[in-house]
C-alpha positions as CSV (number, residue, x, y, z in Angstrom):
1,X,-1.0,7.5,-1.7
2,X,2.3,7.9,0.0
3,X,3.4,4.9,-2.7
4,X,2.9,7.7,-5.2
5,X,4.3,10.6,-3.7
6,X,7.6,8.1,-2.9
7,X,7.6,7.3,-6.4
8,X,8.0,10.4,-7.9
9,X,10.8,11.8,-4.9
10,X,12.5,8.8,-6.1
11,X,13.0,9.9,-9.7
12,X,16.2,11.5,-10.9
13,X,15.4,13.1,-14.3
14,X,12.8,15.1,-16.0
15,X,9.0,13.4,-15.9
16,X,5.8,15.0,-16.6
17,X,4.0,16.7,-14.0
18,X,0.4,16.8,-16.5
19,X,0.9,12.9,-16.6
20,X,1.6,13.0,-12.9
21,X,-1.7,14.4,-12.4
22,X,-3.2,11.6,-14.8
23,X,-1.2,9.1,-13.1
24,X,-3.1,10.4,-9.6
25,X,-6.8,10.1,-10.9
26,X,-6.2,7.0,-12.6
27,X,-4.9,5.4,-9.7
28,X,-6.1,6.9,-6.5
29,X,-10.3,8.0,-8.1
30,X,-10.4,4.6,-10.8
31,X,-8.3,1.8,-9.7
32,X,-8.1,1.8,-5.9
33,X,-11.5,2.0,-5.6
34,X,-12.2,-0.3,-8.3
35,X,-10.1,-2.9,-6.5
36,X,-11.6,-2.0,-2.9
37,X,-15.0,-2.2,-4.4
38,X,-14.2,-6.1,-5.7
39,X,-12.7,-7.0,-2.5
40,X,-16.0,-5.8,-0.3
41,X,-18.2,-7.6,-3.0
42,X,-16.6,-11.1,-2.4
43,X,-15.8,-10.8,1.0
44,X,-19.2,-9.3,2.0
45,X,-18.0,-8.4,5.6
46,X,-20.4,-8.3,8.3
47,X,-17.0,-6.7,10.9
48,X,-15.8,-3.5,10.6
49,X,-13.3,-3.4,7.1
50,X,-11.7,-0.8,6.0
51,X,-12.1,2.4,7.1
52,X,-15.6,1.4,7.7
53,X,-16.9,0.2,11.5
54,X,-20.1,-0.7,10.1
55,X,-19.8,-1.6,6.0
56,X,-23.1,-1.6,4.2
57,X,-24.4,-4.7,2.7
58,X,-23.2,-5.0,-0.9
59,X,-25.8,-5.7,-3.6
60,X,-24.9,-6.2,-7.5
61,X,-24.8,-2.8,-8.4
62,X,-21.3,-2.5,-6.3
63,X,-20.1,-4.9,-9.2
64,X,-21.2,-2.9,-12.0
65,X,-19.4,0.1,-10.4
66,X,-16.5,-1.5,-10.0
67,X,-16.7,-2.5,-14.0
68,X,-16.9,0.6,-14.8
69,X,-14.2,1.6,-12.8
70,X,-12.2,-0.5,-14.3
71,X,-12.7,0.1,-18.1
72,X,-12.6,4.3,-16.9
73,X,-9.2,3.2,-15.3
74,X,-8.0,1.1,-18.1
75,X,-9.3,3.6,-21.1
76,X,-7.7,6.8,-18.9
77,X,-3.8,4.8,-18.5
78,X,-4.1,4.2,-22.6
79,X,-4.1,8.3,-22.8
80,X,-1.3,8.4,-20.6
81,X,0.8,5.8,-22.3
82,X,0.4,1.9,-23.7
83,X,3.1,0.5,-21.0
84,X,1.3,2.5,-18.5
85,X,-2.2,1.3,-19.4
86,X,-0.5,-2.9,-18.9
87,X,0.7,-2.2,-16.0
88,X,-2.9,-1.1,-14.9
89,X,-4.6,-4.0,-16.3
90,X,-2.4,-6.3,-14.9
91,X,-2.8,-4.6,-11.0
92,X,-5.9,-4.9,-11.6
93,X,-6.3,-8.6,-12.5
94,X,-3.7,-9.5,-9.5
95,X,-6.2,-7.3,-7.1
96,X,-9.7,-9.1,-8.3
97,X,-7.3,-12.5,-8.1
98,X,-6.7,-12.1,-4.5
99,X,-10.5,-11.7,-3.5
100,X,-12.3,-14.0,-6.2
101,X,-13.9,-16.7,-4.9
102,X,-12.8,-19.4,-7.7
103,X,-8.8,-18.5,-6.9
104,X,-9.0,-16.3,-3.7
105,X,-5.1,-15.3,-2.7
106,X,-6.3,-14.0,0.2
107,X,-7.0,-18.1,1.4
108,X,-2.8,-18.7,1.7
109,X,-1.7,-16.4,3.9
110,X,2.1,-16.4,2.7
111,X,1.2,-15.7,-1.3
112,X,-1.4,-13.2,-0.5
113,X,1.2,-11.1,1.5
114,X,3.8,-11.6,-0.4
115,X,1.3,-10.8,-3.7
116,X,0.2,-7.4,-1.5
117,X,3.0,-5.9,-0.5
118,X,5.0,-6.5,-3.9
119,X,2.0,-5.3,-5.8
120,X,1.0,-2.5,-3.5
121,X,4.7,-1.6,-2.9
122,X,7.0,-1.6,-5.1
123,X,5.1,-2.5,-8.2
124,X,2.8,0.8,-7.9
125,X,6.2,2.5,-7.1
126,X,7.6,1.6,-10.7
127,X,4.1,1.8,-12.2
128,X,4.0,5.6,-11.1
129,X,7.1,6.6,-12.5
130,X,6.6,4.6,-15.8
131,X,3.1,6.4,-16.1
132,X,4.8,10.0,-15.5
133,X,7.2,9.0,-18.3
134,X,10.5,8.2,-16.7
135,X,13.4,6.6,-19.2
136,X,14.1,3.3,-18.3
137,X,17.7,4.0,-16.9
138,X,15.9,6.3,-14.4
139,X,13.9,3.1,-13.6
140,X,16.6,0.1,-13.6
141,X,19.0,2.7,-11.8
142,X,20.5,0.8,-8.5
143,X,18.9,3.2,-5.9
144,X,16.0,3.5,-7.7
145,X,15.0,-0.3,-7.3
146,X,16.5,-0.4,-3.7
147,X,13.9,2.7,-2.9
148,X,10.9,0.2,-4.8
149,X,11.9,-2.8,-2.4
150,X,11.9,0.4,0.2
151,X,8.0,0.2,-0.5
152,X,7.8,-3.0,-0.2
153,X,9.3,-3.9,2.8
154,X,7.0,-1.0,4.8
155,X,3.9,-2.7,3.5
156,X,5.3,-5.8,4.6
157,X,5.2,-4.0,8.1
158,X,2.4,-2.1,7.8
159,X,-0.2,-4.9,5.9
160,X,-0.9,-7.8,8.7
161,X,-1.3,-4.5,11.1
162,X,-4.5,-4.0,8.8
163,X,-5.8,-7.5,9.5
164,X,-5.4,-7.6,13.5
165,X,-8.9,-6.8,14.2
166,X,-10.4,-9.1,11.5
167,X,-9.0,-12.4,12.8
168,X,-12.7,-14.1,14.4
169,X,-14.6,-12.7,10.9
170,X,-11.3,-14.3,8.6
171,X,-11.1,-17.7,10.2
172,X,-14.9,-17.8,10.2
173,X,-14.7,-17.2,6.5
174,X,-11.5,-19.4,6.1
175,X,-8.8,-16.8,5.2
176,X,-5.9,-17.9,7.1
177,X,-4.2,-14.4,6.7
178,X,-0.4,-13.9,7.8
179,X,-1.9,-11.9,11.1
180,X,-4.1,-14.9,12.1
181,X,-1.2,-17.5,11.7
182,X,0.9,-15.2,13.6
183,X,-1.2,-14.2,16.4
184,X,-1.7,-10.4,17.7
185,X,1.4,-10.5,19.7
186,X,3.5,-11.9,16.3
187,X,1.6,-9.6,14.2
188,X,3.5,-6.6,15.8
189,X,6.4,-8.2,16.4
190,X,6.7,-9.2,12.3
191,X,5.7,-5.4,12.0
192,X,8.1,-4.1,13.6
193,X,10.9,-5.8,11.7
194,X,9.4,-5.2,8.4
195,X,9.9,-1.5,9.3
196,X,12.9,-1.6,10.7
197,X,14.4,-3.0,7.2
198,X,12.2,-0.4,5.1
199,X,13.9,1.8,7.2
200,X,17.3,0.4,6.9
201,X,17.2,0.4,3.1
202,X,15.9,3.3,2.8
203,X,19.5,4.8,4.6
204,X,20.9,3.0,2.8
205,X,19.9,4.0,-0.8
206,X,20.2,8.0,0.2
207,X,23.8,7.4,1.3
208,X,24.6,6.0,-1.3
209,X,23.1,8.7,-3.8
210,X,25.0,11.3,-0.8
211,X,21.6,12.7,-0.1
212,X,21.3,13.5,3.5
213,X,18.1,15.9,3.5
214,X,15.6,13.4,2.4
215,X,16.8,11.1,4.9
216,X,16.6,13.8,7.7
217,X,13.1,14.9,6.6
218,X,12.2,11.3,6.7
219,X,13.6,10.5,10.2
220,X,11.6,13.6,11.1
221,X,8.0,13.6,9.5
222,X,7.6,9.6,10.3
223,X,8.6,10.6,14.4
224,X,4.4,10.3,15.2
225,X,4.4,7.8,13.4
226,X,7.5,5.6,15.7
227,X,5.7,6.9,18.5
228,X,2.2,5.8,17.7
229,X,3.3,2.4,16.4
230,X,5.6,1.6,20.0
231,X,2.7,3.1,22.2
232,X,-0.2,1.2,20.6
233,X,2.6,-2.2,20.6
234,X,3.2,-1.5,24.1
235,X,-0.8,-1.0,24.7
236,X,-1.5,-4.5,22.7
237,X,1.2,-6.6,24.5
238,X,-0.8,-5.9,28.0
239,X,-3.9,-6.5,26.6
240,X,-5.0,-7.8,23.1
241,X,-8.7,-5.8,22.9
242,X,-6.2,-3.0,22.1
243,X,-5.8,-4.5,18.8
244,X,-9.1,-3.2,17.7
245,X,-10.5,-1.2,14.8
246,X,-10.1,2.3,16.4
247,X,-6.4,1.7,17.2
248,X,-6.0,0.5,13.2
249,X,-7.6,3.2,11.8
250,X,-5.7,6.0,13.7
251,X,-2.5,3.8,12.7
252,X,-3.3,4.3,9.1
253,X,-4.1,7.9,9.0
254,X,-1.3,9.0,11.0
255,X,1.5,6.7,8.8
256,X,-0.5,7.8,5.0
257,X,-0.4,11.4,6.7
258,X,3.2,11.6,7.6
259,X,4.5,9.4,5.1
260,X,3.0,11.3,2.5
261,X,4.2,14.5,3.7
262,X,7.5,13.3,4.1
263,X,7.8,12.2,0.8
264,X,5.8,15.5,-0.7
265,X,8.6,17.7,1.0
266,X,11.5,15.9,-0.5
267,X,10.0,16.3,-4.2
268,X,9.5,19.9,-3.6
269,X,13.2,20.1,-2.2
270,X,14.3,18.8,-5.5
């Protein structure tokens, strides 16, 4: 969600707020789950995934959902526009290729980060804005793509935070993910600097479009968040069982929270 709400602060130019609602539903009620849905079918985790400590065993029905899902998802972006609607189909082709069995991204744990965090970050950044009907110079415009590779780079922070609990269930299954190759101690360390540089660029781009505000209600709604993060690091580097599903969890909820109302506050400023 805060992907969304970053997306349309970014914009600079009229877009539709009734295709913005669209935009919301299809993504966030149709297509996340859809893809979520996928993942828990193929991965059938016995650990706590997610935000759930103890996931239900999935049965075939969970499939059919997440079909129908998809076609809901697919025939919903067609009513909002055609580019819209590819953009859909192909985020959700990319998700189902990361968890299917016969390709399974999620296996190599370089591509299946690097497929997440572009897909999830600045690929759903410029998916939003095209599905709310920006003109493709409001796209392609210089800041604009710096703020998309913004997204990016604080997934690449925040994903392998999601995975440091899974390790003994992912090398059980054989997913060498980016957190298991890096250890718990990397993990945070590699988290950290993907932060820093989200951070960094995101500066960078509001100085160069003279915008001081956003930056200054950034700096201040993502404070818990800096605080949370070096607290739980400094928790995890004395002892590793900190690393657990609890500590994720509250991790998540406090960064989506803050993040989105960070980003919420700078589109109602403009």
């Amino acid at each position: 969600m805060p992907v969304f709400w970053f997306g349309l602060s970014a914009l600079r130019g009229p877009w539709s707020g009734w295709r913005a609602v669209g935009v919301f539903i299809v993504l966030h009620l149709l297509a996340y789950p859809a893809s979520n849905g996928y993942n828990s079918y193929y991965d059938k985790d016995e650990g706590s995934i997610g935000g759930l400590k103890a996931p239900p065993k999935v049965t075939p029905e969970l499939l059919h959902l997440v079909w129908l899902f998809d076609t809901l998802a697919v025939a919903g972006a067609v009513l909002l526009s055609l580019p819209f609607a590819a953009l859909v189909v192909v985020y959700l082709l990319v998700s189902k290729a990361y968890s299917y069995e016969g390709i399974r991204l999620k296996k190599y744990p370089l591509l299946s980060t690097l497929v997440v965090v572009v897909f999830q970050g600045a690929f759903t950044l410029l998916m939003t804005q095209v599905g709310v009907g920006a003109a493709p110079e409001q796209l392609f415009e210089k800041t604009n793509l710096l703020l998309a590779l913004v997204s990016t780079l604080f997934l690449c922070g925040s994903y392998p935070l999601t995975q440091v609990y899974q390790h003994e269930e992912d090398a059980r299954r054989g997913d060498r993910t980016l957190s298991l190759r890096l250890g718990i101690r990397g993990t945070f360390i590699f988290a950290a600097i993907g932060l820093l540089a989200g951070a960094a660029a995101l500066g960078l781009a509001y100085w160069l479009r003279q915008e001081i505000r956003p930056l200054l209600i950034f700096l201040v709604a993502t404070g818990p968040v800096v605080a949370l993060f070096s607290r739980w690091a400094w928790a995890v580097w004395h002892d590793e069982s900190a690393a657990d599903f609890e500590h994720t969890m509250r991790m998540n909820q406090v960064s989506s929270l803050c993040l989105s109302a960070a980003f919420i506050a700078m589109l109602l400023w403009h």
